[in-house]
C-alpha positions in Angstrom: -48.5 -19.6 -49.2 -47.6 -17.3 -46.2 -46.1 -20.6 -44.2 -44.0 -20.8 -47.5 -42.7 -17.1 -47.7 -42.1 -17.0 -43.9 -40.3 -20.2 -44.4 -37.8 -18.9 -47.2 -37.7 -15.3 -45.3 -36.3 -17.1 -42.0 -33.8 -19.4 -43.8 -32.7 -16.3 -46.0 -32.1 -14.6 -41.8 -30.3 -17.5 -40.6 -28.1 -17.1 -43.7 -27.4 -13.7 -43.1 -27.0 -13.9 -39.4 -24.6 -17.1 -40.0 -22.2 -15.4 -42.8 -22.2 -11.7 -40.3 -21.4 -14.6 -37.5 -18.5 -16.5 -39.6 -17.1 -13.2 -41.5 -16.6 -11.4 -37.8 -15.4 -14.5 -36.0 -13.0 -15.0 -39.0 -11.7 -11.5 -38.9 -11.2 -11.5 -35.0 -9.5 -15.0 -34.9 -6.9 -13.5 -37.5 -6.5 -10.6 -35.2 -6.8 -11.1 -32.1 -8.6 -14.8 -31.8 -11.7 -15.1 -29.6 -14.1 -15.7 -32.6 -15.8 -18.8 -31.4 -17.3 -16.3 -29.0 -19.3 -15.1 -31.6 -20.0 -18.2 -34.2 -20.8 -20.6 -31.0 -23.9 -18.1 -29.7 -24.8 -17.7 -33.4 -25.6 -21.1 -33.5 -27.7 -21.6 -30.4 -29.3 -18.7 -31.1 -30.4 -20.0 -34.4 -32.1 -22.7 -32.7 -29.1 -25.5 -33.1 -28.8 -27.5 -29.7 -25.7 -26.7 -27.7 -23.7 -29.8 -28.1 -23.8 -29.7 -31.9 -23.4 -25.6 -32.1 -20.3 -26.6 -30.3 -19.1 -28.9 -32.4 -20.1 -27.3 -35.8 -18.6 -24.0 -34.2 -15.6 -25.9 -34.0 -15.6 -27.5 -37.5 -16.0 -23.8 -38.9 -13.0 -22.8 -37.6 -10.8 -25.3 -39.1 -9.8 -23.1 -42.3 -8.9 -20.5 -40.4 -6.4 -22.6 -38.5 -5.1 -24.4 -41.2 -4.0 -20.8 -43.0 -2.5 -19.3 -40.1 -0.7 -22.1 -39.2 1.0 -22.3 -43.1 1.5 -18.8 -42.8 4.1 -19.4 -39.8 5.5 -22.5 -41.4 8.6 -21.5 -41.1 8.2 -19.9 -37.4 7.3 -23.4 -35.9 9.9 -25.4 -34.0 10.1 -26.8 -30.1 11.2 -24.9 -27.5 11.1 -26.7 -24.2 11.5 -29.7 -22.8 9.3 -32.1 -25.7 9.9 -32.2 -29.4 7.8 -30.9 -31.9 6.2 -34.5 -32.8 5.8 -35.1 -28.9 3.6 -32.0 -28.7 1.7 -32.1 -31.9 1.0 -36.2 -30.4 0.1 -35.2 -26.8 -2.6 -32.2 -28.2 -4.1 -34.8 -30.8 -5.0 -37.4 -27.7 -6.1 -34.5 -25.4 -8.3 -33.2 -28.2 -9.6 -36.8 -28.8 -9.9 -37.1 -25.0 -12.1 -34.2 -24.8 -14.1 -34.9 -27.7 -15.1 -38.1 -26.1 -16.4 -36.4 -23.0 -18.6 -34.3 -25.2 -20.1 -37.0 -26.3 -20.8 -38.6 -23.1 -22.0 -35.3 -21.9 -26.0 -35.3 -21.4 -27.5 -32.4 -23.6 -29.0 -30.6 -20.3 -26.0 -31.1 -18.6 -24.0 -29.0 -21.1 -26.7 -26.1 -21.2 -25.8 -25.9 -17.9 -22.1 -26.3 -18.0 -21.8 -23.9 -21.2 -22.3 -20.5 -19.2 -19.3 -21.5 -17.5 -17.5 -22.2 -20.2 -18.5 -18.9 -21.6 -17.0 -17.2 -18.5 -13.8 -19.1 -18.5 -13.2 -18.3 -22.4 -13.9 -14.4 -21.8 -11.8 -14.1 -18.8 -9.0 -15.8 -19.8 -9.3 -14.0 -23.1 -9.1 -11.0 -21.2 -6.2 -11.3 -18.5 -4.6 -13.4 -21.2 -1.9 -10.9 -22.1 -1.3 -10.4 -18.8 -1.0 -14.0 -17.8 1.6 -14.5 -20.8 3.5 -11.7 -19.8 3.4 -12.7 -15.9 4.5 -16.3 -16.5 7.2 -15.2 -19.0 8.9 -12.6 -16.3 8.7 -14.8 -13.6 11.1 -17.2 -15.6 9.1 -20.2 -14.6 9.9 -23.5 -16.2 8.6 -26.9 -16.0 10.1 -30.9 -17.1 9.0 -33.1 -19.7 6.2 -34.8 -18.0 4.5 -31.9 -16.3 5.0 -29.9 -20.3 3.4 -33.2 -21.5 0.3 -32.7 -18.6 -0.2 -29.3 -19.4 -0.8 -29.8 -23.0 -2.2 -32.8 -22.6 -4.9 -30.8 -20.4 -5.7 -27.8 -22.7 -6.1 -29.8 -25.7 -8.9 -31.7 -23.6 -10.2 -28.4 -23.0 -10.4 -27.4 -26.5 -12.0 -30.8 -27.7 -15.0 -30.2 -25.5 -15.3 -26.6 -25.8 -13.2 -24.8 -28.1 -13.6 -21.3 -26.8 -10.8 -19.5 -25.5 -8.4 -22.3 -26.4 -5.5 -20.5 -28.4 -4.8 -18.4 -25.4 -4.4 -20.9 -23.0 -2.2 -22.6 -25.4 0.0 -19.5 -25.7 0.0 -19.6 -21.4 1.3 -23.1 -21.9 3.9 -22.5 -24.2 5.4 -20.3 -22.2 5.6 -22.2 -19.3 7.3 -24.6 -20.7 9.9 -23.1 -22.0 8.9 -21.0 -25.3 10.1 -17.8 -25.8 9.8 -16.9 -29.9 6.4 -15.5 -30.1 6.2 -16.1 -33.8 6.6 -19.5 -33.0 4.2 -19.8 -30.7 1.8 -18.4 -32.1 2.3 -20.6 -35.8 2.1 -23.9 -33.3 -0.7 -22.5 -31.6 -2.8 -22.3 -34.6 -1.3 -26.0 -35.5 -2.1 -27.7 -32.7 -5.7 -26.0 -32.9 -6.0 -27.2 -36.4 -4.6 -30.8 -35.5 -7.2 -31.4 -32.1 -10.0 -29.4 -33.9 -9.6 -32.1 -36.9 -9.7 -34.8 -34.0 -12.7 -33.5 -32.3 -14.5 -33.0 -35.6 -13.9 -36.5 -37.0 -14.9 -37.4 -33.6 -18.2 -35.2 -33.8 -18.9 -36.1 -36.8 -19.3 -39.9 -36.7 -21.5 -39.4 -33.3 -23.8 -37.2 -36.1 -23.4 -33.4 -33.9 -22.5 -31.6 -36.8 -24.8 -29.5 -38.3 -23.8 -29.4 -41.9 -26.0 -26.9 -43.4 -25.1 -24.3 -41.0 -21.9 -25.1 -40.9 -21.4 -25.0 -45.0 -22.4 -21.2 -44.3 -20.4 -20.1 -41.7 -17.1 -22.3 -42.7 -17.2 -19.9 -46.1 -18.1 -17.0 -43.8 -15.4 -18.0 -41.7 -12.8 -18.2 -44.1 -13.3 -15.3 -46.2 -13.3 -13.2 -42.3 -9.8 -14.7 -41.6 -8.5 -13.7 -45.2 -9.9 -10.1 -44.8 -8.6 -10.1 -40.7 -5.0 -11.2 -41.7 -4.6 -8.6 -44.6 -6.1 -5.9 -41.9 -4.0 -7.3 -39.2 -1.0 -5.3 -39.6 -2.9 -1.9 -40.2 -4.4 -2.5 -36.6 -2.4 0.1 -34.6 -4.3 -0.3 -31.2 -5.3 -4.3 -31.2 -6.6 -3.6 -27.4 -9.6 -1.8 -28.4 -10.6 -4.7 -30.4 -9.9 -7.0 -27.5 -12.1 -4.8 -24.8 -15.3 -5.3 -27.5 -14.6 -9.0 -27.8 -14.3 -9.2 -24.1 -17.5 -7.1 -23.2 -19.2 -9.5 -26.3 -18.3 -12.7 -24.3 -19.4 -10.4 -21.0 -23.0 -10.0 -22.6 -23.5 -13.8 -24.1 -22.3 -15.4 -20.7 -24.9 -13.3 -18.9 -27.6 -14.2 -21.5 -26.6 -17.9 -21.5 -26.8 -17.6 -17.1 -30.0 -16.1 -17.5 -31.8 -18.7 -19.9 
């Protein structure tokens, strides 16, 4: 009897830490994006093995994609050297790249690779702004094939691990030639959304997705970016948000280094 009330008391916690996990990392996506920072941990934490909390984490976020992307519909077009197709192409086989490498990845060699990860994601989310800014004012451009490289590179990034990715994307863009912010940030969320659903359908026929979780946080998830993008415009000091995600990211890569 006390095994069966235990029982039902942790599931009814993993709920509750899954939908404060999804809601938050939903908000901050539509915001300022870094929530896979907080939906990834939330997942390992919970006692679901690295590989698939990565993979799940990245399933959850789909929705949230999906919606920002449709709400800059009309934002998205190339810039550049490549046309809109050749980008949307190039992300979807870098994506499907790195989702293959996940899966050839042994389980204890991503434990040890994913405090890394963690470090990467929080530092680029924090100089990220900075890095745009740098690369824009420097005027620095770049041909078709080494555009197509760079993409081609991120999007592997963000099928094996997808924290961090959209501002690395944004970097991209603008070395290549972007300058509409609008529209980078709409194909930003699209090309997310189109190597995400790659790297899912890839996770998901190897088995790494944990759908229960994932059924909890998706919904968390999507109601978070719904609340985020209606808040998003009363946000008069975005920064302040940004210095908690970073010192978040700051405190999980230490934890993950120490385990």
């Amino acid at each position: 009897m006390y095994a069966i009330v235990w029982f039902e008391d942790a599931r009814m916690l993993s709920i509750i830490i899954l939908v404060a996990a999804g809601l938050l990392a939903g908000m901050i996506n539509a915001i300022a994006g870094g929530g896979t920072l907080l939906s990834f941990p939330a997942l390992v934490w919970l006692g679901v093995p690295p590989i698939m909390a990565n993979a799940t984490a990245t399933l959850t976020a789909l929705p949230g994609y999906f919606g920002s992307a449709w709400a800059y519909r009309h934002d998205i077009r190339a810039e550049g050297s490549l046309g809109l197709g050749s980008i949307i192409a190039i992300a979807a086989l870098g994506g499907l790249a790195g989702a293959g490498l996940l899966l050839v990845t042994p389980g204890e060699a991503f434990v040890g690779i994913v405090p890394w990860l963690l470090l990467t994601a929080t530092l680029l989310f924090a100089i990220g702004p900075r890095l745009v800014a740098m690369v824009r004012a420097r005027g620095v451009r770049i041909g078709p094939v080494l555009s197509a490289c760079a993409i081609f590179l991120v999007a592997g990034y963000g099928g094996y691990f997808n924290g961090g990715l959209g501002i690395m994307l944004l970097a991209v863009f603008s070395l290549i030639g972007f300058q509409n912010l609008h529209g980078m940030n709409g194909l930003k969320n699209l090309l997310s959304a189109v190597l995400s659903l790659v790297s899912v359908t890839t996770y998901a026929t190897a088995g790494l997705i944990a759908w229960e979780s994932a059924a909890v946080l998706a919904v968390a998830t999507t109601v978070g970016g719904y609340i985020g993008a209606r808040q998003a415009r009363r946000i008069q000091h975005t920064e302040y948000l940004r210095a908690l995600i970073v010192g978040i990211g700051a405190a999980l890569t230490l934890v993950f280094f120490l385990l």
